[in-house]
N, C-alpha and C positions, 0 to 999 in steps of 0.2 A: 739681593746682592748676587752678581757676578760669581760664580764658582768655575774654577779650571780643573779637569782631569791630571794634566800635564802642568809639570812643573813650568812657570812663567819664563823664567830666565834661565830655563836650559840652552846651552850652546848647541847652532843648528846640526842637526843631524843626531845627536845623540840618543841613544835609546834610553826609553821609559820604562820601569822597574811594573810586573802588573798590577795591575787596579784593586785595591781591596775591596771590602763591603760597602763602604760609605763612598768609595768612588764609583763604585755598579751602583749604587741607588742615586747616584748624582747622573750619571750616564744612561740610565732607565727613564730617568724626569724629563730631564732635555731630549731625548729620543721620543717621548709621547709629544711633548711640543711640536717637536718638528713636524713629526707624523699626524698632529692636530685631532690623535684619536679619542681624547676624553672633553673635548671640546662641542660646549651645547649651544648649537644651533638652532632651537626652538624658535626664538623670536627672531628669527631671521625667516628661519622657512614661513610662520605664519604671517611675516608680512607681507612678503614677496611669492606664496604660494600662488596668486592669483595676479600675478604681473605676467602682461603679453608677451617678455623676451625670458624673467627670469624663470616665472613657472614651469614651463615645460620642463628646462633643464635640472629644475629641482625635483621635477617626479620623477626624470629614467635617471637621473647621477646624482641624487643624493649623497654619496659618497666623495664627491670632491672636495678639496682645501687647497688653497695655496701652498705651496715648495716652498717651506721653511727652515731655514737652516738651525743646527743645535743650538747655538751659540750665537748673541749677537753683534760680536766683533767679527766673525764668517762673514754675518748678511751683510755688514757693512764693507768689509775688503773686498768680499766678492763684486758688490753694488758699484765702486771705485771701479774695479778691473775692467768692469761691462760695457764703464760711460762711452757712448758712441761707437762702440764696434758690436758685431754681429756675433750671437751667442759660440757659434764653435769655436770663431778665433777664442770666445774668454774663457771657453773653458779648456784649451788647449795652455793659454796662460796659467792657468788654475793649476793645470795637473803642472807643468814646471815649477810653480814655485813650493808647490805640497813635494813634489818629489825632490827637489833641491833643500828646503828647509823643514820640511814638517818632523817634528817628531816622531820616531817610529820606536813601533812595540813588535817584538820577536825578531828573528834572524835574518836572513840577508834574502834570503829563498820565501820567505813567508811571513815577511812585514808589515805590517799593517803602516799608514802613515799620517798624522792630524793635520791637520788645519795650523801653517804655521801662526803662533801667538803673536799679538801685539809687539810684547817685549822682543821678539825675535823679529819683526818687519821692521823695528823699531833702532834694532842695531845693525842692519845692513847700511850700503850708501845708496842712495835714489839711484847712480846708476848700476846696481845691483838689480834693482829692482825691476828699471829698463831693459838690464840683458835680458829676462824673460820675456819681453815682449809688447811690454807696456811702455806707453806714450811717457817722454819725460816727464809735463806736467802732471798728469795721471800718478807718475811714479814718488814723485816729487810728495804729492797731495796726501796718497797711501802712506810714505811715512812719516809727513806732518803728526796723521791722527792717529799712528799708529803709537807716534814718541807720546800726546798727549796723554792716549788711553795708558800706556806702560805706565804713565808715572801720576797717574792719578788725576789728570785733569779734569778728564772726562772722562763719564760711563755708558757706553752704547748701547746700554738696557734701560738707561734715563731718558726720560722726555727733555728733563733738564740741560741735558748740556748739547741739545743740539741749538741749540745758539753758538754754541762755539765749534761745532763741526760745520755750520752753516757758514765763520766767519775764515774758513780754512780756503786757499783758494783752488778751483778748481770742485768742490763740495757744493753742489746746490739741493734745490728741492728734490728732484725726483733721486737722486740718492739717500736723503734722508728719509724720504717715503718707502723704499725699497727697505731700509732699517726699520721702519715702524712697521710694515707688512711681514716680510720674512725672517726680522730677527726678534722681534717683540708681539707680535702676535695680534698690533691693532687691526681690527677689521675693517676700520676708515679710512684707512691710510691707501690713497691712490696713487700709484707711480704713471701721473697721467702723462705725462714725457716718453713712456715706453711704446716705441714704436708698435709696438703688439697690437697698443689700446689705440693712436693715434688711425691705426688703417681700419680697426673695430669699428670705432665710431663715424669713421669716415663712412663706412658702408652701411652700417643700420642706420644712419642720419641721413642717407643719400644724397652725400655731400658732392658725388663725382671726383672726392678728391680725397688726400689723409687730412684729417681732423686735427686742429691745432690743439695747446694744452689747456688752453681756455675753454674749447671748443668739449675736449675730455671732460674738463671736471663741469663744465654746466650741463653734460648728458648726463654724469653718475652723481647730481647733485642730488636727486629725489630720492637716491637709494641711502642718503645718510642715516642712521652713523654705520652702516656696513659698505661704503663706497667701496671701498677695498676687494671684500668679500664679490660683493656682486661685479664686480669688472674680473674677477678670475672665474665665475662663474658662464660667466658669457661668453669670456674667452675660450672655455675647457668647451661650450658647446659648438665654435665656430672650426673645432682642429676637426 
């Protein structure tokens, strides 16, 4: 089950009362996720120990993991804001809509501020949404799933209901893959649509050109069930 630090249907902007014990230990769980630091990797490295692209990179960088977000209604708003634009612009939307709505904890001078919640994307208007930066339909889409998760539709920590974020328009595959990678922790899950992996492949494939998503997911078919895993592994050693 979904657990929130921050009260769901606080109105935007208001501040958040501190965290007791059992919200530090909710806050502690979700922070080792993200950070993927209790997460065993054994049969990944022994399968892939002795692969021509993945090996090397898993003897000097053992220590990489995928950039996952605490929570996985983030990976998924986030995933939405990204669709088709270039990482600065999304994360220059990101900090406007965290500093326009997120909840903040302490004073005005040294606030901290969340990730604003479903129920809060949920009650703005799409073109709210848009003044930050985002594409109408983009904006529009964000709070379709934003209203569905507030009210119980659906849960972006379930495999289940992404049939219904798949049926949302504007929501295709490689957003819901970016949800299973960075908000749920599947290691299979390939966001083969991401430009990153689409030039990746292009070049270890010596395609002379970017690699379609087809093209993605029949290169990192043989690495299944860690598709996932090994496309950010190949990636961290091409930066």
């Amino acid at each position: 089950m979904n657990h929130r630090i921050a009260v769901e249907d606080a109105p935007s902007g208001d501040q958040i009362a501190p965290a007791g014990e059992a919200e530090l230990g909710i806050a502690i769980e979700r922070m080792r996720f993200s950070l993927a630091v209790e997460d065993d990797l054994g049969e990944f490295f022994h399968a892939f120990k002795r692969d021509p692209l993945l090996g090397p990179t898993i003897h000097h960088k053992p220590w990489v993991r995928p950039r996952r977000r605490p929570w996985p209604w983030e990976a998924l708003a986030w995933a939405v804001v990204k669709q088709l634009i270039e990482s600065g612009r999304a994360a220059r939307i990101q900090r406007r809509m965290v500093g326009r709505w997120g909840l903040r904890l302490g004073n005005d001078r040294g606030s901290l501020r969340d990730v604003p919640t479903a129920a809060l994307i949920a009650g703005r208007a799409p073109v709210e949404l848009e003044s930050m930066g985002l594409a109408l339909k983009r904006a529009i889409a964000l709070w379709a799933i934003a209203g569905d998760i507030a009210r119980g539709r659906c849960d972006p920590g379930d495999r289940a209901g992404d049939r219904r974020l798949l049926a949302t328009r504007e929501i295709g595959p490689w957003t819901v893959q970016c949800l299973g990678l960075f908000g749920r922790g599947d290691p299979d899950s390939l966001p083969a649509g991401d430009l990153i992996y689409l030039k990746l492949v292009g070049r270890l494939a010596r395609l002379g050109r970017r690699a379609t998503v087809e093209e993605v997911e029949e290169f990192f078919a043989p690495y299944a069930p860690f598709r996932g895993l090994a496309a950010s592994w190949l990636a961290s050693a091409a930066v």
